[in-house]
NUMIGU-364198 format. One record per residue (C-alpha): x, y, z. Coordinates in steps of 0.1 Angstrom, whole numbers, padded with zeros to 4 digits, always signed. Each point is the difference from the previous one (the first is absolute). Layout:
N
XYZ
...
***
This chain:
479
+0800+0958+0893
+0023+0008+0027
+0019-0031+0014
+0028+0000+0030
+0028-0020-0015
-0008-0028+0029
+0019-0032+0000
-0001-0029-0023
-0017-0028+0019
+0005-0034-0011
-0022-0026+0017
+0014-0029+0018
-0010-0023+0023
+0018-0015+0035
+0017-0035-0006
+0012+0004-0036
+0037+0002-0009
+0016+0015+0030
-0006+0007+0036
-0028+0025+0004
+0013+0035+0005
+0033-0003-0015
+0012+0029-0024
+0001-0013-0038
+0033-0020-0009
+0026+0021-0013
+0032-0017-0017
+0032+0013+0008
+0013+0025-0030
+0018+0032-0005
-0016+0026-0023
+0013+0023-0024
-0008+0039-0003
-0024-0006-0030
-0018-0028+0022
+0014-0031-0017
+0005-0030+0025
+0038-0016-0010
+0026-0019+0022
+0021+0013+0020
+0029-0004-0020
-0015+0019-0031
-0017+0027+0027
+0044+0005+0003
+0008+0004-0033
-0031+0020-0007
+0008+0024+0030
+0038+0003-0010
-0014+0007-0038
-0026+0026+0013
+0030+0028+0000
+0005-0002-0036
-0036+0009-0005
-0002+0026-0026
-0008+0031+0022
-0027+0013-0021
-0021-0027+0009
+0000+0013+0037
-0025+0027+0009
-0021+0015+0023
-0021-0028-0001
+0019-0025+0005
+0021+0017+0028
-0030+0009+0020
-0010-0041-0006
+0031-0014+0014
+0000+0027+0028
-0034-0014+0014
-0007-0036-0011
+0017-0017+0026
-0020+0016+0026
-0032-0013-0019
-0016-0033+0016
-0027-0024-0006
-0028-0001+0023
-0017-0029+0005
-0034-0009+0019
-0019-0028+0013
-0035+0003+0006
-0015-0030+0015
-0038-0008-0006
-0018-0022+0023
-0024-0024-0023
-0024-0025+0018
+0008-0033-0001
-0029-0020-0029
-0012-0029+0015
+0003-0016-0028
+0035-0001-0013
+0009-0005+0039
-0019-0035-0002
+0022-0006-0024
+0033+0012+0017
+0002+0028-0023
-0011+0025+0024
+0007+0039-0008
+0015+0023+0019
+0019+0036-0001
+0005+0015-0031
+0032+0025-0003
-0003+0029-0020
+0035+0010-0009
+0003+0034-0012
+0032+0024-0012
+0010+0037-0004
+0032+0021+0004
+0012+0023+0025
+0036+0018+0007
+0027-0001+0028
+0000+0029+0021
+0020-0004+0029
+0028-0021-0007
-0011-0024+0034
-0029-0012-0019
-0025+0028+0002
-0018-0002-0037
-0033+0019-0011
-0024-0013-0023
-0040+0005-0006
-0027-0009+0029
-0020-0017-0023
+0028-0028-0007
+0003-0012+0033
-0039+0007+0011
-0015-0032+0015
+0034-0021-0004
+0006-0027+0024
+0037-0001-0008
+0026+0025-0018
+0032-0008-0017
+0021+0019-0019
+0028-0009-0027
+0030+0020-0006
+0014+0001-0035
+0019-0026+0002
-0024-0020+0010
+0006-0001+0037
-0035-0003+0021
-0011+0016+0036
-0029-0005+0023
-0012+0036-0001
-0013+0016+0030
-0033+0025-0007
+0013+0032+0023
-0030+0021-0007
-0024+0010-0032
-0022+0026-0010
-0030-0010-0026
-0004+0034-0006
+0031+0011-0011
+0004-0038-0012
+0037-0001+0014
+0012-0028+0019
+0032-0008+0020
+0019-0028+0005
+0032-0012+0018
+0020-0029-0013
+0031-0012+0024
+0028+0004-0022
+0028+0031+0002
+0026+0016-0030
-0031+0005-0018
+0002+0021-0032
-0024+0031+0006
-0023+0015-0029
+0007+0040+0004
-0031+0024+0003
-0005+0030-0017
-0028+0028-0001
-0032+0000-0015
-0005+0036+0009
+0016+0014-0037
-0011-0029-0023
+0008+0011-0037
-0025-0005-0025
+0015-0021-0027
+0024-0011+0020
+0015-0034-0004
-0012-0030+0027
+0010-0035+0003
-0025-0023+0015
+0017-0033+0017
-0014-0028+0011
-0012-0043-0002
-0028-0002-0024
-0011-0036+0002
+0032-0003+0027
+0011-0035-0005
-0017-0012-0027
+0024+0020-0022
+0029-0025+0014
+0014+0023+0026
+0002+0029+0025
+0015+0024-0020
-0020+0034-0003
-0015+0006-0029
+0001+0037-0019
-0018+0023-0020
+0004+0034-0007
-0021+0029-0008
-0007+0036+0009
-0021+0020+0026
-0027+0009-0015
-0019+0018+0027
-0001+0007+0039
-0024+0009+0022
-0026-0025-0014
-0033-0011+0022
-0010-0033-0005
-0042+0000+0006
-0008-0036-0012
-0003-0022+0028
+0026-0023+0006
+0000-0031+0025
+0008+0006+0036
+0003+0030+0013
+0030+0018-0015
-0010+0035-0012
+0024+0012-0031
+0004+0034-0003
+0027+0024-0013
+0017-0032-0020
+0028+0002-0023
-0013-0014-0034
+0027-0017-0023
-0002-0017-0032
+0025-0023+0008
-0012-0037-0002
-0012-0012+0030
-0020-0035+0005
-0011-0023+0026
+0024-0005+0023
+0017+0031+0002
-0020+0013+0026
+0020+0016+0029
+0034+0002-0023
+0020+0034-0002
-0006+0021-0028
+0037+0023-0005
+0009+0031-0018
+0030+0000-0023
+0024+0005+0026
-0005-0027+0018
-0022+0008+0028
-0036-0013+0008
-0025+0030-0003
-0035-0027+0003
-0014-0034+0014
-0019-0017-0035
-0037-0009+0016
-0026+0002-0028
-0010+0002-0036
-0024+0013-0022
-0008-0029-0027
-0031-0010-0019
+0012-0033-0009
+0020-0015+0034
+0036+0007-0014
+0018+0033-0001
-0012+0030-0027
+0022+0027+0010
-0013+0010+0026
+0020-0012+0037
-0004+0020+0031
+0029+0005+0028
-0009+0012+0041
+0023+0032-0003
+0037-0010+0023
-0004+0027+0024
-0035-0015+0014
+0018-0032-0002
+0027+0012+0023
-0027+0018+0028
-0016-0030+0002
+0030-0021+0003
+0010+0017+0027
-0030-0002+0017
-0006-0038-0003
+0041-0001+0010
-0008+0023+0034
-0037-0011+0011
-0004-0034-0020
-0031+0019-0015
-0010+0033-0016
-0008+0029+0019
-0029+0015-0022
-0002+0038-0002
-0027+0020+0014
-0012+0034-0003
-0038-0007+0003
-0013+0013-0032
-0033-0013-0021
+0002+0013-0036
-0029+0007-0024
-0006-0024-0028
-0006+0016-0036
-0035-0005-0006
-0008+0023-0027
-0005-0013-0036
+0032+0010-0016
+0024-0022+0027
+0029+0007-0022
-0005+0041+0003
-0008-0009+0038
+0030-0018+0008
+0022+0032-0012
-0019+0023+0023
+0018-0008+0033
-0002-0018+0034
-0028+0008+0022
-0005-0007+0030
-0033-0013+0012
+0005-0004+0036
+0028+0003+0028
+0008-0028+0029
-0007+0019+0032
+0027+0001+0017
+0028-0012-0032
+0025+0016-0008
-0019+0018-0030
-0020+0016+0029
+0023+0012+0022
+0017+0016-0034
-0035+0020+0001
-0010-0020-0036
-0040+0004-0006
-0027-0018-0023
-0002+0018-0030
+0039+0006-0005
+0022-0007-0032
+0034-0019+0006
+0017+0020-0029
+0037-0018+0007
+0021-0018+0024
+0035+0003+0008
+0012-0002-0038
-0028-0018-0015
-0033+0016-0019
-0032-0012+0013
-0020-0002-0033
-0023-0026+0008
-0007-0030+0034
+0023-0022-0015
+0027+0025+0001
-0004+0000+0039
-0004-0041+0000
+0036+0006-0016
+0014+0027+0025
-0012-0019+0035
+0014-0032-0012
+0033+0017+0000
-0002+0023+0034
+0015-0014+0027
-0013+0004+0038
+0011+0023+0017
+0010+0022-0032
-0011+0035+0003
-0014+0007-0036
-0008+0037-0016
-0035+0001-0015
-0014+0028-0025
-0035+0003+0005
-0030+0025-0019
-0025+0010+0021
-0024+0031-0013
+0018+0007-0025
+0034+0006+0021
+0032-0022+0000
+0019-0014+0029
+0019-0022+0018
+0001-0022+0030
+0020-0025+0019
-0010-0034+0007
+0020-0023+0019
-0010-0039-0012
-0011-0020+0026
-0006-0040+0006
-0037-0012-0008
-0022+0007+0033
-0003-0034+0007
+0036-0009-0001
+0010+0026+0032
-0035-0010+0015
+0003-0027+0034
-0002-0033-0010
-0017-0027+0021
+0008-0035-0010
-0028-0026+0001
+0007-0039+0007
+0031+0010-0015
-0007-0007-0035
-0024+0031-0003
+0015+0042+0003
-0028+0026+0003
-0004+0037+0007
-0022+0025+0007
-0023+0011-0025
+0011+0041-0003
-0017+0027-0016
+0030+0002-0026
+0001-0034-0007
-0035+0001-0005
+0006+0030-0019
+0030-0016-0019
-0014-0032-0008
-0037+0009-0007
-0020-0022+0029
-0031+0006+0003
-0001-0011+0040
-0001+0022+0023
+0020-0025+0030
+0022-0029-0005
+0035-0018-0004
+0016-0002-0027
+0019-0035-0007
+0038+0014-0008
+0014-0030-0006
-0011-0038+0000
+0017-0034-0005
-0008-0017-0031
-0015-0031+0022
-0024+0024+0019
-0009+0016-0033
-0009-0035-0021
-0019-0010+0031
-0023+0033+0008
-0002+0013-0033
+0014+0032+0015
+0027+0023-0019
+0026+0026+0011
-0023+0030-0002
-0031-0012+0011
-0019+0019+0029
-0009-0022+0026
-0037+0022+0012
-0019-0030+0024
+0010-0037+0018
-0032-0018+0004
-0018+0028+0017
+0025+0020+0014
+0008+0035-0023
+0037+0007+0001
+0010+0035+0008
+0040-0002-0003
+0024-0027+0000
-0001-0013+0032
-0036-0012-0006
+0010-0023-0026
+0025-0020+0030
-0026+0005+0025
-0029-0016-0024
+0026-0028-0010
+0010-0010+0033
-0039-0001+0016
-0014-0017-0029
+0029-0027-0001
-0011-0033+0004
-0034+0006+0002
-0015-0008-0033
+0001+0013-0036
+0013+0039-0001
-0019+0021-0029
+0025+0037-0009
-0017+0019-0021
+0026+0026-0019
-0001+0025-0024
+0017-0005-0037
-0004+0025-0029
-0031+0015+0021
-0017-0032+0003
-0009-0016+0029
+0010-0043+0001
+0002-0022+0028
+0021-0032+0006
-0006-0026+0019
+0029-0021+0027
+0009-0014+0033
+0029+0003+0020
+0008-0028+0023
***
């Protein structure tokens, strides 16, 4: 079973033992380098003692530890779930409420202003985000951007002087080589905010991840470890022996619910593309190159998964197609990476960057060559964007985002972006092709405003839209 580390949620409820949304108590202490919580004085005395340390005792390990652990932080969550009030126990004054969902993982400092990465999936739905610095200081954390797919968050804490985790390469990963995975398991309820380690080696890149996970995130090319890692280390740094983080910790393979051996790291170097992004935009600029792929269908999927990428159709008008790519080609490499099988080009466009001009080797009738692509933005993205009672962003349905997404209408908006309130209310996601309003077909975008505005305050509104080639209709007024 493949599981995403995820946070450990402990259930609580609004009104017992503390204000609602305040970060768990931490007492004041100091803490020692092997994580034991003394005094201040004896923190002195055990500090001035640590220079007679026999110096065999120090190694790589336990450099590379003390270079990063102060950069390592607790993340913690609140998600807050709306229960209806029982009738009952509110005759009785007892009436429910809220529940809070706390929940806690681990990311690493960054930027030494407060800019910390961690996993999407530990901060997805929270209402609040704090974070807790080793020694046990706690921020309101600000959410700067995310992307599920990647399942890498950022997040900006206002504090300065901040000790900063280095960043290696996870383009010449050793084999064998040994890993230190560092993080809170269990946070506080092992008595404090210092990180936890375990140690272990690589054991293998490059690995694809096909069991379904929750959400959306889509793990490919991972770093797998046999370090230790457990619930609650989600989004925590996983560092070579010199010190310097080569993987974000996200998910493991267990049978049971507790570690086996097998952990699994984002590589850092995808980790730092889309930091950047989510630093520069405040979201993630997806590559694009307008290429459908062919799914193995013969019997022996592991001999058909060796045989290459093909491709099964071209966006007119991508990038692929101005490159002169065709149906029926084989994506044999791109820039340095072999293209074995689909998931090895899931892998490769996750870490392309728009605007990158990338070198392709394709096999076409029997000959070998190779083009130029230059990665561009999703259609939609550079599309014009009409907004909609101001809550609602649509475009014009295109032949290559038709092409791109797979919609089977032929005219239409599609909804780029929706607030959550709109979304609850319609039934309507980001995504969703809005085709007819009451009886009026919609052509482009500007159909959607014009339907909205006539129909306002004129009775119930019906939109019919297109989702996963289905056809559904929702029903609302607009006052």
């Amino acid at each position: 079973m493949m599981r995403r580390l995820g946070t450990l949620l402990l259930a609580a409820t609004l009104g017992c033992g503390g204000a609602a949304g305040d970060a768990p108590a931490v007492p004041p202490f100091t803490a020692d380098a092997a994580g034991l919580t003394v005094s201040a004085a004896h923190a002195a005395q055990r500090t001035a003692a640590s220079d007679s340390i026999d110096s065999r005792r120090r190694t790589l390990i336990t450099d590379a530890v003390a270079k990063v652990a102060p950069s390592v932080v607790t993340v913690q969550t609140e998600v807050v779930q709306h229960a209806p009030v029982d009738p009952f126990e509110a005759f009785f004054g007892r009436a429910s409420g809220d529940r809070v969902l706390p929940g806690l993982g681990t990311g690493f400092i960054v930027r030494s202003d407060g800019v910390i990465v961690t996993n999407a999936h530990v901060i997805n739905d929270a209402d609040s985000i704090s974070v807790a610095l080793r020694d046990g200081t706690t921020y309101r954390a600000k959410l700067l951007g995310k992307d599920e797919i990647n399942d890498i968050a950022v997040l900006k804490i206002d504090a300065k002087n901040l000790p900063v985790a280095t960043l290696g390469s996870s383009d010449n990963l050793l084999i064998g080589e040994w890993v230190i995975a560092i993080g809170n398991p269990y946070g506080f309820l092992l008595g404090n905010p210092e990180p936890s380690v375990t140690t272990g080696v690589i054991s293998a890149t490059g690995r694809n991840l096909v069991a379904r996970s929750e959400g959306n995130a889509t793990y490919v090319d991972m770093i797998q470890t046999d370090a230790a890692i457990n619930p609650g280390n989600s989004g925590g740094p996983l560092v070579d022996a010199v010190g310097e983080v080569i993987g974000v910790n996200s998910s493991i393979y267990t049978p049971s619910g507790g570690s086996v051996g097998l952990g699994f790291a984002i590589p850092i170097n995808r980790v730092k593309r889309v930091t950047e992004d989510l630093l520069l935009h405040g979201a993630i600029r997806r590559p694009w190159l307008g290429i459908k792929l062919e799914l193995p269908e013969t019997e022996n999927v592991r001999q058909a998964l060796r045989s290459g990428v093909v491709v099964r159709s071209v966006v007119p008008g991508s990038p692929a197609a101005r490159a002169g790519l065709r149906p029926g080609d084989t994506l044999v490499r791109s820039r340095d990476r072999v293209l074995r099988n689909p998931f090895d080009w899931e892998a490769e466009q996750l870490d392309l960057r728009v605007g990158e001009q990338v070198r392709l080797v394709v096999r076409r009738d029997g000959r070998t060559f190779s083009v130029r692509v230059t990665v561009a933005d999703l259609p939609e993205v550079s599309a014009p964007k009409v907004a909609v009672l101001k809550e609602l962003e649509v475009v014009t349905l295109t032949p290559a985002i038709r092409a791109e997404r797979g919609i089977r209408s032929q005219h239409g908006a599609l909804i780029y972006n929706v607030s959550p309130r709109v979304s609850d209310d319609l039934g309507i996601e980001k995504g969703d092709v809005i085709v007819q309003i009451n009886r009026a077909p919609i052509d482009d975008a500007q159909d959607v405003a014009k339907a909205l505005n006539a129909y306002a305050g004129r009775g119930v509104i019906r939109m019919f839209f297109e989702r996963a080639g289905r056809i559904y209709s929702t029903d609302f007024m607009i006052r």
